[in-house]
C-alpha positions, -999 to +999 in steps of 0.1 A: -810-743-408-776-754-417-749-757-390-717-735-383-683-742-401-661-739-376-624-725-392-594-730-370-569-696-386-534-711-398-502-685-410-513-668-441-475-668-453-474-712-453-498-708-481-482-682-499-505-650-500-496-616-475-498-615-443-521-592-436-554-618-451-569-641-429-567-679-438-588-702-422-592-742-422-618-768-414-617-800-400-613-814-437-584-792-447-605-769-470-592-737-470-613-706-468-604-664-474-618-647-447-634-612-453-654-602-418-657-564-436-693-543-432-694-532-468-703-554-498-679-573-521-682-553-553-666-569-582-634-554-573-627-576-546-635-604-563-612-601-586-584-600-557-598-632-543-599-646-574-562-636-572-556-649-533-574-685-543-551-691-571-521-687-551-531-705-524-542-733-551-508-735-565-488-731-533-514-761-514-527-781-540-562-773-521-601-761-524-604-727-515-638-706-509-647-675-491-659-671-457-681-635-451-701-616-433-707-592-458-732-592-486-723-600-520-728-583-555-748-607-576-725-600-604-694-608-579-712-641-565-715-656-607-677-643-609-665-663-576-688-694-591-674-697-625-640-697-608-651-725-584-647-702-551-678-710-525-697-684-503-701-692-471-721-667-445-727-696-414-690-697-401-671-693-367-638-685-362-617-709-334 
């Protein structure tokens, strides 16, 4: 069993995306999108991660991968992958 992430939550706005998502950070400055929703991620919101990650890469010069609770398409799992965006389901939020 692999352990816990734990993601300490920084200002959305200092890396450039609304402030209304939730932007978390691990001990190694990776930065992760955090979706804590019931429904799946359909394609749809993938693209608008997509979206998120590449201004966060410009703005931070950093990794960026997705932090859920909620299943994910399979089709929306390849899309995140080929865009080098990891899925991560064993997190906790400091």
């Amino acid at each position: 069993m692999s352990k816990k992430i734990t993601l300490k939550k920084i200002d959305p706005k200092s890396v450039g995306v609304p402030a209304r998502s939730v932007i978390g950070e691990d001990s190694n400055h990776h930065l992760y999108i955090v979706k804590n929703i019931k429904s799946r991620i359909i394609m749809k919101d993938g693209h608008k991660i997509i979206e998120t990650a590449k201004r966060i890469k410009n703005k931070t010069n950093s990794g960026v991968s997705l932090a859920t609770t909620a299943p994910v398409c399979s089709k929306t799992t390849r899309l995140l992958n080929e865009n080098d965006i990891k899925i991560i389901f064993d997190y906790v939020i400091k």
